[in-house]
C-alpha positions as CSV (number, residue, x, y, z in Angstrom):
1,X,10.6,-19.3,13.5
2,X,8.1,-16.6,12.7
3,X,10.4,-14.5,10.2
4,X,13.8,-14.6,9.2
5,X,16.8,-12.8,11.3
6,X,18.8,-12.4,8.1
7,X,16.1,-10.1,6.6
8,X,16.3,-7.7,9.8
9,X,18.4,-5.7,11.8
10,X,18.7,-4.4,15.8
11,X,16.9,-0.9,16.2
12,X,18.8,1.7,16.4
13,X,19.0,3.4,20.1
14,X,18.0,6.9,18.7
15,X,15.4,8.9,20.8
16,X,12.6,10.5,18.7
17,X,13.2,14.1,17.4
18,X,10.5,16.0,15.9
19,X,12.6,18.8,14.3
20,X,14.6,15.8,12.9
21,X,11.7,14.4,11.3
22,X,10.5,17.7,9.8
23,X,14.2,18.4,8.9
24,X,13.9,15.1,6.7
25,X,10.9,15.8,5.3
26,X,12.1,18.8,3.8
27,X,15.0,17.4,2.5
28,X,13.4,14.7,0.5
29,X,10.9,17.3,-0.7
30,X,13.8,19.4,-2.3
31,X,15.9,16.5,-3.2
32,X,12.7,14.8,-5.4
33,X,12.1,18.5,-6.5
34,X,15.3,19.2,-7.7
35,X,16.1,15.8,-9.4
36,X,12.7,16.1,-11.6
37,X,13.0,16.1,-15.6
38,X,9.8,17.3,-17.4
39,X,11.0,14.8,-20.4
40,X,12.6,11.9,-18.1
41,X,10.9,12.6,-14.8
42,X,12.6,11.1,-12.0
43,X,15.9,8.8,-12.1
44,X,15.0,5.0,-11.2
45,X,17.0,3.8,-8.3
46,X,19.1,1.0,-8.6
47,X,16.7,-1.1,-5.8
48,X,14.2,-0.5,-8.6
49,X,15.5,-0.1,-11.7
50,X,16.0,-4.3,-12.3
51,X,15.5,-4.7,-15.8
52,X,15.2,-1.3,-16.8
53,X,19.2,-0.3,-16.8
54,X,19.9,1.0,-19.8
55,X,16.2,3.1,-19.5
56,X,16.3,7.0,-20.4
57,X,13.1,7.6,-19.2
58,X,12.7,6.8,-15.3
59,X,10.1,4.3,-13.9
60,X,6.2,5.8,-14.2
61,X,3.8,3.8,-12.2
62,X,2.0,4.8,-8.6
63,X,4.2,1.8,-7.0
64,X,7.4,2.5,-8.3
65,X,7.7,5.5,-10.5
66,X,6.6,9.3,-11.1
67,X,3.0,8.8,-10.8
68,X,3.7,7.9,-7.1
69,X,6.1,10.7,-6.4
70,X,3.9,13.5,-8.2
71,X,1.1,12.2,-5.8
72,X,3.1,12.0,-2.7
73,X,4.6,15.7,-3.3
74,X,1.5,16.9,-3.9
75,X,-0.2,14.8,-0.9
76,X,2.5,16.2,1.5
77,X,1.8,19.8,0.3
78,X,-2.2,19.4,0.5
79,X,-1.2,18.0,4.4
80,X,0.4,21.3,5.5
81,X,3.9,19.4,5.6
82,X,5.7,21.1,2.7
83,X,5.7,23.9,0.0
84,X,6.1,22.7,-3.5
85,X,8.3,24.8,-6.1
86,X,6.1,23.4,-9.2
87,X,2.9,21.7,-10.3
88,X,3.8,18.1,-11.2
89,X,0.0,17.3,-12.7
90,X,0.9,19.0,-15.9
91,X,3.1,16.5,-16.6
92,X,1.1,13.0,-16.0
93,X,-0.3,12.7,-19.9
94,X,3.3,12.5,-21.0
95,X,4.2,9.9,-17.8
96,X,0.9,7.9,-18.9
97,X,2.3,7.7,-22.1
98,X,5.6,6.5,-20.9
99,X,3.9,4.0,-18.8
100,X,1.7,2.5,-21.6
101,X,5.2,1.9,-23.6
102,X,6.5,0.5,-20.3
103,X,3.9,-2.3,-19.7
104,X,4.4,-3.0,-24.0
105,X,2.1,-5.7,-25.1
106,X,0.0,-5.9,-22.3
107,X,-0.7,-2.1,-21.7
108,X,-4.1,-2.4,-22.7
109,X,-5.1,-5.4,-20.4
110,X,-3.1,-3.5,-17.5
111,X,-4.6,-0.3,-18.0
112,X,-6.7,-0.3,-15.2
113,X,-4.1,-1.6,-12.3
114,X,-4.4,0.7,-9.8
115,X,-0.6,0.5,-8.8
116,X,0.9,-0.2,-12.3
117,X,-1.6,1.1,-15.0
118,X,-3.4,4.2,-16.0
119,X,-6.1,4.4,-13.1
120,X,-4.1,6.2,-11.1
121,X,-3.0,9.0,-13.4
122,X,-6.5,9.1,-13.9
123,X,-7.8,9.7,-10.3
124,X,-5.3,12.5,-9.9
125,X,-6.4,14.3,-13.0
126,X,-9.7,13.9,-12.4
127,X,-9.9,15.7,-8.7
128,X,-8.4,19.0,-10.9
129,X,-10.1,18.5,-13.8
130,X,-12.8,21.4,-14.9
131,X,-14.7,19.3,-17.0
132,X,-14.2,15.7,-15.6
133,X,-16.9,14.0,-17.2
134,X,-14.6,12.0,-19.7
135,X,-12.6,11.4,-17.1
136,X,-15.2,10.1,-15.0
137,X,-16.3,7.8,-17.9
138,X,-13.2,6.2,-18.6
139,X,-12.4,5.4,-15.2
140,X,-15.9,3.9,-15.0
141,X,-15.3,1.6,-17.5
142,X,-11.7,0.8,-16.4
143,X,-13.9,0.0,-13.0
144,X,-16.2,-1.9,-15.1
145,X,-13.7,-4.2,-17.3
146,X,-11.7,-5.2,-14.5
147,X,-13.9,-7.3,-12.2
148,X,-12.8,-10.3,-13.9
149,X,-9.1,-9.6,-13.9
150,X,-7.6,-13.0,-12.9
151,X,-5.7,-11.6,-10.8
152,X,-7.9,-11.0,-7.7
153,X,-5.4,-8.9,-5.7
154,X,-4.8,-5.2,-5.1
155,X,-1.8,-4.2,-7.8
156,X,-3.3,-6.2,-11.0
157,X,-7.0,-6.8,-10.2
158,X,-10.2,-6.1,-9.0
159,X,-9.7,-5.1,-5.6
160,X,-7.8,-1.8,-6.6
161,X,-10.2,-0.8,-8.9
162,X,-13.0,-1.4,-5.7
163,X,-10.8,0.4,-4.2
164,X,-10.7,3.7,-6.7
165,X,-14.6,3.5,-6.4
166,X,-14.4,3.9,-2.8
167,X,-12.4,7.2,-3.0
168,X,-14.5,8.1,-6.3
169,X,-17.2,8.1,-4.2
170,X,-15.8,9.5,-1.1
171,X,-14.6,12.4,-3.1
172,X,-17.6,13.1,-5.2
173,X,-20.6,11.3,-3.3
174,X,-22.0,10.0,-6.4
175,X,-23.9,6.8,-6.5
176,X,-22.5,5.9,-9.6
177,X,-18.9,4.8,-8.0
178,X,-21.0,3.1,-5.1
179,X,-23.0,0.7,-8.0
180,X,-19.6,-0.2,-9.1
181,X,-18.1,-0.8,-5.7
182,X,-21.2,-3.6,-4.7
183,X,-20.7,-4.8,-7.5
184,X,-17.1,-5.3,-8.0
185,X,-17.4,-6.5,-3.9
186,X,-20.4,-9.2,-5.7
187,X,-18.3,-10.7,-8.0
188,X,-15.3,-11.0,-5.5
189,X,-18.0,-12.5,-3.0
190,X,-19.0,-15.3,-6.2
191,X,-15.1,-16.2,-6.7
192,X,-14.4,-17.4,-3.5
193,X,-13.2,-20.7,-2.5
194,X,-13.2,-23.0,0.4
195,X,-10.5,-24.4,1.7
196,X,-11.4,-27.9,3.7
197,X,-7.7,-28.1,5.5
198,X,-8.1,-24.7,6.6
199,X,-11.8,-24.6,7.0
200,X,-11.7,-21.0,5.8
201,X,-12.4,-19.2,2.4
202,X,-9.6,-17.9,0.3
203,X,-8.9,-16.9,-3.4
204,X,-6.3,-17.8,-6.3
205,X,-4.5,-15.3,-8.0
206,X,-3.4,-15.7,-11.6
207,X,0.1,-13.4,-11.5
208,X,3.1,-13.2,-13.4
209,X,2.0,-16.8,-15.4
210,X,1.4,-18.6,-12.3
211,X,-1.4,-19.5,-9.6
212,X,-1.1,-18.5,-6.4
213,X,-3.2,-18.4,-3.4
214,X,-1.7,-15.2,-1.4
215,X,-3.0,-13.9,1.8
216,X,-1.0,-10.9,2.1
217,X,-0.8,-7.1,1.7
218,X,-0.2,-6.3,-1.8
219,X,-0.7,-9.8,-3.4
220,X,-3.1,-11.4,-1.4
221,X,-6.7,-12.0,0.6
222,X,-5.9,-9.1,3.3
223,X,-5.5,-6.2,0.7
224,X,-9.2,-7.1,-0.4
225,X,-10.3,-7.4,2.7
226,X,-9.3,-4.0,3.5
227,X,-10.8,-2.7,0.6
228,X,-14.1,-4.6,1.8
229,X,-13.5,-3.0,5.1
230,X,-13.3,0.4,4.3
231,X,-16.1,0.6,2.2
232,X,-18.6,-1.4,4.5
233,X,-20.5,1.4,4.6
234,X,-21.7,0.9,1.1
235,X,-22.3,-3.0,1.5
236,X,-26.4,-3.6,2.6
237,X,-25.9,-4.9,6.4
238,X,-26.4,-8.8,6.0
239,X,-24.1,-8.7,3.1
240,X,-21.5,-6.7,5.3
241,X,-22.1,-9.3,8.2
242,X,-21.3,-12.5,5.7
243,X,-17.7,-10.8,4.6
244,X,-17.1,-9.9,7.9
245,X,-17.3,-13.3,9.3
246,X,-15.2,-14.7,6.6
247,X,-12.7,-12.1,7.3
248,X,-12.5,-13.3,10.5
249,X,-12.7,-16.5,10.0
250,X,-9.8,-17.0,7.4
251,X,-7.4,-14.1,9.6
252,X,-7.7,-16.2,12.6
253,X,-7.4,-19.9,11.3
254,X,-4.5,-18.8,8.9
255,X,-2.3,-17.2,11.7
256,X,0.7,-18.8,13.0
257,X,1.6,-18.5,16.7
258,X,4.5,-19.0,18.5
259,X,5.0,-17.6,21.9
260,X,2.9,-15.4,22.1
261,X,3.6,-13.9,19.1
262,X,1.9,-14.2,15.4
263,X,2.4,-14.1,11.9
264,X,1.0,-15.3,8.2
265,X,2.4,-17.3,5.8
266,X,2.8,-15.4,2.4
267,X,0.5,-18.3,0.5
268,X,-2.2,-20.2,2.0
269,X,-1.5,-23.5,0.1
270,X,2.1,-24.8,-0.1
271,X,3.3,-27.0,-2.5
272,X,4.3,-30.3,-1.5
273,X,7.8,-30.6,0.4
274,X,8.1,-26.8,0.9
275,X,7.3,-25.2,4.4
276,X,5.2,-22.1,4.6
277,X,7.2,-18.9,3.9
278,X,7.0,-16.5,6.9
279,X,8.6,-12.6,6.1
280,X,7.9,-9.8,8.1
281,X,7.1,-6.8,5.8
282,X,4.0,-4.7,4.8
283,X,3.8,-6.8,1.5
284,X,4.2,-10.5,3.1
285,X,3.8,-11.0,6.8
286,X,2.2,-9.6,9.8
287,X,2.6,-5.5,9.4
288,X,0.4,-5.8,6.3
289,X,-2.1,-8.0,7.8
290,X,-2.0,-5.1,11.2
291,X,-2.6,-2.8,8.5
292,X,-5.0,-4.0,6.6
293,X,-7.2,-5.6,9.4
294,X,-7.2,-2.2,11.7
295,X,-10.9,-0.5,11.4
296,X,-12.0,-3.9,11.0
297,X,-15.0,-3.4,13.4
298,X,-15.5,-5.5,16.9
299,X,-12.8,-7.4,18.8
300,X,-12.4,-10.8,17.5
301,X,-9.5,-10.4,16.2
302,X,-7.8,-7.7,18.8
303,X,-5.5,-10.1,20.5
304,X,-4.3,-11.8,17.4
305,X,-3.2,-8.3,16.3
306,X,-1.4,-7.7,19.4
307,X,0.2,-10.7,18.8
308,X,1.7,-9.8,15.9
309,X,2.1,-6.7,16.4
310,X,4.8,-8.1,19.2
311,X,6.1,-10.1,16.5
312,X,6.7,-7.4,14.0
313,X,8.6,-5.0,17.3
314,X,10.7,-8.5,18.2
315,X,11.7,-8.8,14.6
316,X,13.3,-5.1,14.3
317,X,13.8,-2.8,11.4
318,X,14.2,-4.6,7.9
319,X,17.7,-4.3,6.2
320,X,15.7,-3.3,3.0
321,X,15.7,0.1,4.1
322,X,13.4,2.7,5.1
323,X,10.3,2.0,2.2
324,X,6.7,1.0,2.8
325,X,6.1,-2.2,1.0
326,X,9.0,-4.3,2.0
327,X,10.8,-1.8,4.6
328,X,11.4,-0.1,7.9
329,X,8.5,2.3,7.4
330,X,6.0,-0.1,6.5
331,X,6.2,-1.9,9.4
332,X,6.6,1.2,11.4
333,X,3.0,1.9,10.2
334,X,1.8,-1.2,11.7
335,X,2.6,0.4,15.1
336,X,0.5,3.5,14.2
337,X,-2.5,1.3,13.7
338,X,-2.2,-0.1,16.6
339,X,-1.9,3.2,18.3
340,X,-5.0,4.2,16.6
341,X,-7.2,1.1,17.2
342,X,-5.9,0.8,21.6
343,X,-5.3,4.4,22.4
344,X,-1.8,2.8,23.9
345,X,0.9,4.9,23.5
346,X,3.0,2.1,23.5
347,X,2.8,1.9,19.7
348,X,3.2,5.7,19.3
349,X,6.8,5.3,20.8
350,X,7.8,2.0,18.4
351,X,6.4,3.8,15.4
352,X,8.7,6.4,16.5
353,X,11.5,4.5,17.5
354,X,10.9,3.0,13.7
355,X,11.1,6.7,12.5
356,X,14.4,7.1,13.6
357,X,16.2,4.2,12.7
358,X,14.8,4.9,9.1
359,X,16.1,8.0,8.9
360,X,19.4,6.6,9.4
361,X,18.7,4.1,6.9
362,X,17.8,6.7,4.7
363,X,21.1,8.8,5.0
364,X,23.1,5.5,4.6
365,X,21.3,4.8,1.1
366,X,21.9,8.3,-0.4
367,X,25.6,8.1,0.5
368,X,26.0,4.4,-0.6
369,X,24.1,5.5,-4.4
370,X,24.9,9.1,-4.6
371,X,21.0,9.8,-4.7
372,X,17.8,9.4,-3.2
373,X,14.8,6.8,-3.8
374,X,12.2,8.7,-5.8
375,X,9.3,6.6,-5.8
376,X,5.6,6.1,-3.4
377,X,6.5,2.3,-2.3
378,X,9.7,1.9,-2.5
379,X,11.3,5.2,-1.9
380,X,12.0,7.7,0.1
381,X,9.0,9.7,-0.5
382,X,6.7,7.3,0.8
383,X,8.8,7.4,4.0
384,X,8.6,10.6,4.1
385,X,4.6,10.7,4.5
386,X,5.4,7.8,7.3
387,X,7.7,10.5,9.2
388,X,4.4,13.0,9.0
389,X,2.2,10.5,10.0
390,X,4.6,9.7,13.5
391,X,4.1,13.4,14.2
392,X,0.2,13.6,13.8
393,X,-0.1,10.0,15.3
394,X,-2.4,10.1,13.0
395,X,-1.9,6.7,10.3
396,X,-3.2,7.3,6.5
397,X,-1.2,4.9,4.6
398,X,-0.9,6.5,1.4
399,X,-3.0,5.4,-1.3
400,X,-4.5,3.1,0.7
401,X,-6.3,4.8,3.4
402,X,-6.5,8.8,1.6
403,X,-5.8,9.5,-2.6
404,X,-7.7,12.8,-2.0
405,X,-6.3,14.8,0.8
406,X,-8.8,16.3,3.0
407,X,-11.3,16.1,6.2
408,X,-12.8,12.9,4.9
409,X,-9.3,11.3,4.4
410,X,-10.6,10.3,0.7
């Protein structure tokens, strides 16, 4: 079996209403709005609060905390698709802080995470900053020190600091965040390795005090390629040509098919007397490798998409609720990216049909925990951009595709 039926739910028959959608929108603006604490910022949610329970001070990092609701507020005021009340930026040193104390011992060696340490903060301070220079320099050398992080995926490692200097760059234009994006994509290039059963290339991450070889979303070898794919532009052409092959190679000889349908297993190399684990969520299966692999240019890999694209609509809305990494929404944005690379409105309608049964998911959730989700990933908010993005048609996964709101998407 491609994914597992306990993880999922049927889809709501609930046709798509715009004024709905908006209506949401709205709501979750003035909820987060209204729940904000300029000493404790936002209250953790149970669903994310784990170890943090006794906690004063809510959760602070782009993934999980109030670095990602201040940016998604602000992001869905800078899209036309709400008003804010207050400025939030005033208030990141003092998260920052917070979110050094969080991460404890290791704050220093996390520091430049671009989903859990300061990099983030640091990007949204620098696009208002008057003076940004020392801004500019710090996040240089964050940039810098973090090629080597052993962690060679997108929340720890080096692939989410690539992927600051792409929107660095995209904001500013300045060939100093394009030197450090070759050369971040250089190093990445030198720490491949080559899998003989697979006969592809793959890489290992050191996370949480183990070694892994993840091909997934968040964790694993599709969130770097994304990053890779994205900023082509700023690879030299036969260097761009080399990942691209690899890309393909390792997407299509790592897919699982089963009836005309596809998926991924979360980790390339399985240890002995397990089977390969097969989920169907933005952060391990097929909607994050749809995501991921979408402007990736040429057709070799269209029908493998489609394929699990299939997959992900015959698996129906995850009972995790409405979020992005390991929800409804996320793999509702898999269905915009298809929309955007085929032009079918086929995917239009099942990242609308998505949209709906979400909201319902949503509505359950406030009235099971007497409060809403206020967090990027996880949360609310994050489906909120999701519901903006199924009335434009328009998919811009947030922080992935566009930190910077504007015409150039970066």
């Amino acid at each position: 079996m491609l994914f597992d039926p306990a993880r999922h739910e049927p889809l709501r028959a609930i046709a798509w209403d715009a004024d709905a959608a908006r209506a949401s929108i709205q709501h979750v603006v003035a909820d987060a709005e209204s729940r904000f604490d300029p000493v404790h910022f936002w209250p953790a949610h149970p669903r994310d609060r784990a170890a943090d329970a006794q906690a004063t001070v809510g959760l602070t990092p782009l993934y999980h905390g109030a670095c990602g609701a201040a940016w998604a507020l602000h992001y869905l005021q800078d899209v036309g698709a709400a008003t804010l009340q207050r400025d939030y930026i005033p208030f990141l040193d003092a998260a920052r802080s917070h979110n050094q104390a969080w991460l404890g011992e290791v704050a220093e060696e996390a520091a430049a995470s671009y989903m859990m340490g300061d990099t983030p903060f640091l990007l949204m301070q620098w696009a208002r900053a008057n003076d940004p220079q020392e801004l500019e320099d710090r996040l240089a050398q964050l940039i810098t020190g973090n090629r080597d992080h052993p962690s060679r995926e997108l929340m720890w490692g080096s692939p989410g600091t690539l992927l600051a200097a792409l929107f660095l760059h995209g904001r500013s234009c300045d060939a100093r965040w394009a030197e450090l994006f070759v050369q971040t994509a250089a190093k990445l290039w030198s720490q491949l390795l080559w899998s003989e059963e697979f006969q592809c290339h793959y890489w290992t991450q050191d996370l949480y005090g183990r070694q892994s070889t993840y091909l997934d979303g968040v964790h694993g070898f599709v969130a770097t390629a994304f990053v890779l794919i994205k900023g082509r532009h700023l690879l030299a052409p036969q260097d761009w040509q080399a990942w691209e092959r690899c890309i393909e190679q390792t997407m299509a000889r790592t897919a699982t098919e089963q009836g005309g349908l596809a998926n991924w297993r979360a980790q390339l190399i399985t240890a002995a007397g397990e089977k390969p684990r097969l989920l169907m969520q933005f952060c391990h299966g097929a909607p994050g490798f749809v995501i991921c692999l979408a402007e990736l240019p040429g057709p070799a890999l269209d029908a493998l998409l489609l394929r699990a694209g299939e997959a992900i609509w015959a698996a129906g809305p995850l009972t995790k609720g409405a979020n992005l990494c390991h929800g409804t929404g996320g793999n509702g944005y898999a269905f915009l990216k298809l929309y955007q690379r085929t032009g079918d409105a086929l995917w239009l309608q099942r990242a609308r049909a998505f949209a709906m049964h979400g909201l319902a998911q949503s509505a359950a959730e406030r009235a099971q925990h007497g409060q809403g989700q206020y967090s990027l990933w996880t949360g609310d908010l994050g489906f909120a951009i999701y519901l903006w993005d199924c009335l434009t048609g328009e998919p811009r996964f947030p922080t992935l595709d566009v930190f910077f709101a504007g015409p150039s998407g970066r």
